[in-house]
Steps between C-alpha positions, in 0.01 A plus 500: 500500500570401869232466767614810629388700174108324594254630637331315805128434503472455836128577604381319182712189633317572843146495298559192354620272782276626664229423254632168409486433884191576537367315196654197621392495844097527356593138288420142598774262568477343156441780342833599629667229351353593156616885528842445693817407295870536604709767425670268189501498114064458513503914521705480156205350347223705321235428234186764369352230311161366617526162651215253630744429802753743607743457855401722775194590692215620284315803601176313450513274734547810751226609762362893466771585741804307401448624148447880666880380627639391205382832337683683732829320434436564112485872544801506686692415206335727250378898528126520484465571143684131414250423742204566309714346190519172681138417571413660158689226371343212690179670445575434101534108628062551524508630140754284396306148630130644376662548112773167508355207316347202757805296441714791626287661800634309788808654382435842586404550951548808674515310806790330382789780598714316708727653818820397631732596728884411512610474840409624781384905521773683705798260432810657353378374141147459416213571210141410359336433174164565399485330154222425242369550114691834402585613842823433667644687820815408648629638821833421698586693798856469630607657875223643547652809288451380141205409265561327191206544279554276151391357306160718519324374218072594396342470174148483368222226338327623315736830529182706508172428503193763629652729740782278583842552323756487806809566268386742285673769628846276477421474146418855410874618614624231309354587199529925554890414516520338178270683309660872606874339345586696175628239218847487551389381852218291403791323337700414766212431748325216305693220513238234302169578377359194696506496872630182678234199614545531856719695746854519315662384814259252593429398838841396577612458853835686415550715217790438263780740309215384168173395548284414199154488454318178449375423142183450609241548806346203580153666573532647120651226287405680160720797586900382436795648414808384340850485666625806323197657652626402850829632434337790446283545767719339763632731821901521486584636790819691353380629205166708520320544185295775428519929521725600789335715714800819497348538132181561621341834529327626820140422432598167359784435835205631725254207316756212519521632895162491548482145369794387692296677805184363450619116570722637820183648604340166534673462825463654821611864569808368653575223322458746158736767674757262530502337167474889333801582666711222365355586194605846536851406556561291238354725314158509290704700179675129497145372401456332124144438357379209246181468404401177275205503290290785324468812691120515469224313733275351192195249544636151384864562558703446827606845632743578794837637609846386719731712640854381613793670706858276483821491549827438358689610787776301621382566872152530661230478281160514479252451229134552409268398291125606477258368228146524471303290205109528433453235278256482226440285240171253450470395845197697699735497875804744385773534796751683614770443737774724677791382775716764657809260527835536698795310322812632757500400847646693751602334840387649836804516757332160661615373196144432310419586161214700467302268242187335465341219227848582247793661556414927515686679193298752399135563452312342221174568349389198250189407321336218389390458133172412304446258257537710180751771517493756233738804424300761697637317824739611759756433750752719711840464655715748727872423610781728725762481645683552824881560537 
C-alpha cells in the first residue's frame, strides 16, 4: 500500500501541533530541556515498566496549568473513551502504591508519567511520548498530513480493583471470540495452553520476520517457559497460526471485528478512520486468531487473549497482533496489558516513515503474566494479509 491508498488526518495533525505548541510554550527553560528530544532513534525507545527514574519531563513536577496543557496534548492522540482509560490507569498507580510492600512503594508514582516531544511541532517530521507504568502513547506526525499512532500500549495493576477495571471490556471480546469457536475451531485457535510471559514481540525497537518471547519476565521470575515453549508462542511474520478468519461464521467474523475495532477505536476519530480503511483493504476475512491458554477467566489462573493479522505476501504487508492477559495466580496485584502495534511502515512522499518507539507492522495487543499460571488462562492472536 502506497501513500496514495492513506488516508490523511489532517485536522488531527492540526490538533496536535497545535497542542504540543501550546504545551511547550507554558514550560520553563529547563523543563524544556527535560521534555525536548531530537527527531532521532530516542522516539524508537519505549518501556511500560515502572521505573524510579524515567527520561522526560514528569507530569508532577507540572504547575495546575501546564499539567491542564499536557492533558490537552494527551487527548489529542486518543478519542475520549481511551481518555478515561488512560487516567484510570494511573489512577490504579494510588491502589497499586497503598497495597505494594514498603520495599516496593517508591516504585509505583502517578506523578511519574513522563512527556516528550521529538522535534520541533510543525516541522516536516515530528512526534511526542507520554510514557509511564502500563501506559504508552506514541505519536509521529509527518507533513502535516499524516499521524502515526504506534505503538499505543495500556494495561492495568491491579487489572481491577473497586470500580476500576480500565480493560475489561478488551478482555471480554477476547474471551466471547474464543469461547463462541465450535471444536474443530477451538483446535486451530489455541496454539499452547499457557500464554507467553510478556508481550511475544517484546518491546523491540524494530520488529523481526520471528520474534520470540522471553523465557521469563523479570518482574515475575517464578513464571518461565522452556524454549520449545517460545517456539511456540513466538510471532512469525509469514506463517500465522491459528483459525483463518474466511472459516469463520458471521457472528463469530462480526466478534473478531469488533475486537480488531475496539483497539482502532482507541485513537482519534480520524486517526481510527484511517487505520479501518487500510484494514478494509487488505482485508479483515485475511484475519487469523490464536488464543493461548484456557478459554475460561478462573480465580488463581492467568486469563487473557491475542489476536494477530500477518502476512506472507511477497509485497506490502502488514501485520497485527492484539493480546490481552489478566493474570492471576498467588499474587494480590493481577495485571493486564494491551499494545495496538504497527509492524509495516509506510513512507510519506517527504520520504518519512510513519513510525514511532519500533518499527509499525501491525497492531499488537500483549499481556503481562502472573506469577502462577494455571490452565484456565488465556491469550489471543489475529494475523491478515494484504496483496
Amino acid at each position: 500500500m502506497d501513500n496514495g491508498d492513506r488516508l490523511t488526518t489532517t485536522a488531527t495533525a492540526e490538533r496536535m501541533t497545535g497542542a504540543a505548541s501550546a504545551f511547550l510554550g507554558a514550560l520553563t527553560e529547563e523543563q524544556r530541556k527535560q521534555a525536548c528530544y531530537g527527531f532521532g532513534d530516542e522516539r524508537r525507545s519505549w518501556s511500560y515498566l515502572p521505573a524510579r527514574d524515567r527520561d522526560g519531563l514528569p507530569i508532577g513536577v507540572l504547575d495546575a496549568g501546564q499539567r491542564k496543557l499536557g492533558h490537552e496534548l494527551i487527548v489529542t492522540g486518543v478519542s475520549m473513551p481511551a481518555y478515561a482509560k488512560v487516567v484510570s490507569v494511573i489512577a490504579m498507580e494510588h491502589v497499586l502504591r497503598a497495597m505494594a510492600p514498603e520495599s516496593l512503594g517508591g516504585l509505583f508514582d502517578p506523578d511519574r508519567y513522563c512527556f516528550k516531544v521529538f522535534g520541533s511541532p510543525g516541522e516536516a517530521a515530528w512526534g511526542w511520548q507520554f510514557a509511564g507504568h502500563h501506559v504508552v502513547l506514541n505519536l509521529t506526525v509527518v507533513d502535516g498530513r499524516y499521524v502515526s499512532p504506534t505503538p499505543c500500549m495500556l494495561g492495568s495493576q491491579p487489572a481491577s480493583f473497586g470500580i476500576l477495571a480500565p480493560l475489561a471490556d478488551d478482555e471480554e471480546l477476547g474471551f466471547r471470540l474464543v469461547n463462541s469457536l465450535d471444536a474443530g475451531q477451538r483446535h486451530a485457535a489455541i496454539i499452547h495452553h499457557r500464554p507467553p510471559p510478556d508481550l511475544a514481540a517484546r518491546m523491540v525497537p524494530k520488529i523481526g520476520e520471528t520474534e520470540r518471547p522471553d523465557s521469563v519476565f523479570a518482574p515475575e521470575p517464578d513464571y518461565v517457559i522452556s524454549e520449545e515453549e517460545r517456539d511456540i508462542l513466538s510471532y512469525v511474520r509469514a506463517s500465522p497460526k491459528g483459525v483463518p478468519a474466511s472459516v469463520l461464521n458471521q457472528p463469530q467474523f462480526d466478534s473478531l471485528a469488533a475486537l480488531v475495532g475496539g483497539f482502532v477505536r482507541r485513537l482519534p476519530d480520524e486517526v481510527a478512520g484511517a487505520q479501518l480503511h487500510d484494514l478494509e483493504r487488505m482485508g479483515m476475512d485475511s484475519l487469523t486468531f490464536a488464543w493461548a491458554g484456557g478459554p475460561h477467566p478462573a480465580t488463581g489462573t492467568t486469563t487473557g487473549c491475542r489476536a494477530r493479522p500477518c502476512s506472507s505476501s511477497t509485497t506490502t504487508r502488514r501485520e497485527t497482533e492484539l493480546t490481552s492477559i489478566r493474570p492471576g495466580g498467588t499474587r494480590r496485584t493481577i495485571s493486564a496489558t494491551t499494545c495496538w502495534r504497527s509492524t509495516t511502515g509506510p513512507t510519506t512522499p517527504s520520504g518519512f516513515e510513519l513510525i514511532c518507539g519500533p518499527e509499525p507492522t501491525g497492531y499488537l495487543k500483549e499481556g503481562t503474566a502472573p506469577t502462577s499460571r494455571a490452565e484456565g488462562s488465556g491469550a489471543f492472536r489475529a494475523a491478515w494479509a494484504s496483496a
